[in-house]
C-alpha positions in Angstrom: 0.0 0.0 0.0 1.1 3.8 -0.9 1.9 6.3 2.0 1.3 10.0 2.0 3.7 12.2 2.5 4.3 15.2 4.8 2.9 18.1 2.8 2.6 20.8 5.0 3.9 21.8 8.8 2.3 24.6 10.6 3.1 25.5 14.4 0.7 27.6 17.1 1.9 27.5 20.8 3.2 24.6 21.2 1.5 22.2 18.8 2.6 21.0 15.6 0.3 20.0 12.8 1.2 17.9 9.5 -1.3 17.3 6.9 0.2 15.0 4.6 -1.0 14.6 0.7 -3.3 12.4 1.1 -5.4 13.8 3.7 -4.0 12.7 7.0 -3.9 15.7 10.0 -1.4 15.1 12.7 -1.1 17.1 15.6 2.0 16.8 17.9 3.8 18.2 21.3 6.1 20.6 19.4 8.9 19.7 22.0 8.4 16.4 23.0 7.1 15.2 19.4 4.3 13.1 21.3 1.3 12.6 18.9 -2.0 14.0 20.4 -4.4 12.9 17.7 -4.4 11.5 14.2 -7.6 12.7 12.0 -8.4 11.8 7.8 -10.3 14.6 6.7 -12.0 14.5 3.3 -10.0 12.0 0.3 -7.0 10.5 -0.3 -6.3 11.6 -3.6 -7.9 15.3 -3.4 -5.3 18.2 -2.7 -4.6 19.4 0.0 -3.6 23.0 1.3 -2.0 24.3 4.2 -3.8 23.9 7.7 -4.5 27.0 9.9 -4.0 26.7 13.9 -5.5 28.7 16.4 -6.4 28.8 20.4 -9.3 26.4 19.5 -9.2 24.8 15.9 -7.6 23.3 13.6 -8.8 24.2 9.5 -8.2 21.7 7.0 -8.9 22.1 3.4 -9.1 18.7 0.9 -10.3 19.3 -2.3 -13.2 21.8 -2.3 -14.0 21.2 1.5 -13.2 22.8 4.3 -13.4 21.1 7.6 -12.9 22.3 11.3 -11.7 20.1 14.0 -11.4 20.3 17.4 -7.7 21.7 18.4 -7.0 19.5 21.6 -9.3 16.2 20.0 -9.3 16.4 16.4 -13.0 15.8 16.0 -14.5 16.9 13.5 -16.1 20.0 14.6 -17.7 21.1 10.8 -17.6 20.7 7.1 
């Protein structure tokens, strides 16, 4: 099986979030690199752009979707 690949890296206070090119959001302890949550948002072979970070979210875009999850869970908050 095929394996995305880290497309984009964005940092806000402390937590790290990947989204890889086929969908895949990580976010991660920017010191300790300890995963908090893993999240697939939208599909595998749509593109992808960068995520935005703040205080309380987490913004994902994959293909013509946006989607909104929850910074310290990674549920999906809206689409």
């Amino acid at each position: 099986p095929s394996r995305g690949r880290v497309k984009y890296v964005t940092i806000h206070r402390g937590l790290l979030v990947a989204q890889t090119d086929r969908g895949t959001v990580q976010a991660l302890d920017a010191e300790t690199g300890r995963t908090y949550w893993v999240a697939e948002v939208g599909r595998a072979n749509a593109l992808v752009q960068q995520p935005a970070v703040n205080d309380k979210y987490v913004a994902a875009i994959n293909g013509g979707d946006l989607f909104l999850l929850d910074r310290s869970s990674g549920a999906i908050r809206w689409q």
